[in-house]
N, C-alpha and C positions, 0 to 999 in steps of 0.2 A: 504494500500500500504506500501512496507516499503521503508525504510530513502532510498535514493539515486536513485530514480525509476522516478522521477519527472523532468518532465522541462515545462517551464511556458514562456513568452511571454509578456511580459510589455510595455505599449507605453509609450515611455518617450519623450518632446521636449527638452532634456537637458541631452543627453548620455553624453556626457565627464563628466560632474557634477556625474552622478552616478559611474560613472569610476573612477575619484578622490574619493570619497570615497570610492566603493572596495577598493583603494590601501592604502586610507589614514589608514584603520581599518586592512590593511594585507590581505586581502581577496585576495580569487585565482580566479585571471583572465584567462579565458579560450581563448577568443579571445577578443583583444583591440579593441577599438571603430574601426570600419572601414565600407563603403560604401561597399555593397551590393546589390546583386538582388534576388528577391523570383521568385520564379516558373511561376510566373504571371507576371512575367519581371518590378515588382512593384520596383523602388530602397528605399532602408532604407538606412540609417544610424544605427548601431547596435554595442555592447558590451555582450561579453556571460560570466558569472560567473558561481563560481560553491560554493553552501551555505557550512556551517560544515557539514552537514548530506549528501552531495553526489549529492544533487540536482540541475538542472542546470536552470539559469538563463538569458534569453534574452532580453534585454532593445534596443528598438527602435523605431524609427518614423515611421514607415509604419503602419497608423489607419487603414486597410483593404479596399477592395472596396468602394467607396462612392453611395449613395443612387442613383437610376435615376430617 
């Protein structure tokens, strides 16, 4: 694949933490932490970045569906 084609998806219980640091290192914040709903009307909380190479980064709480 090349540099800037990617976006990933991270569960984090501690978005702002990961937010503070995007900003603390200068890093480019795509979208600030903010509440959210996925498609499945699941709410997150979430932070989108973008790496040096283009790539984009999603950190939030939403662990997927749970088992039944």
């Amino acid at each position: 694949m090349r540099a800037g084609t990617s976006a990933v998806y991270v569960v984090s219980d501690d978005v702002d933490a990961v937010h503070r640091r995007v900003v603390a290192a200068e890093g480019e914040v795509l979208e600030p932490p903010h509440e959210t709903r996925f498609g499945s009307g699941a709410a997150a909380f979430v932070c989108t970045v973008r790496d040096p190479e283009g790539n984009l980064w999603t950190f939030g709480t939403y662990r997927g569906p749970s088992p039944e």
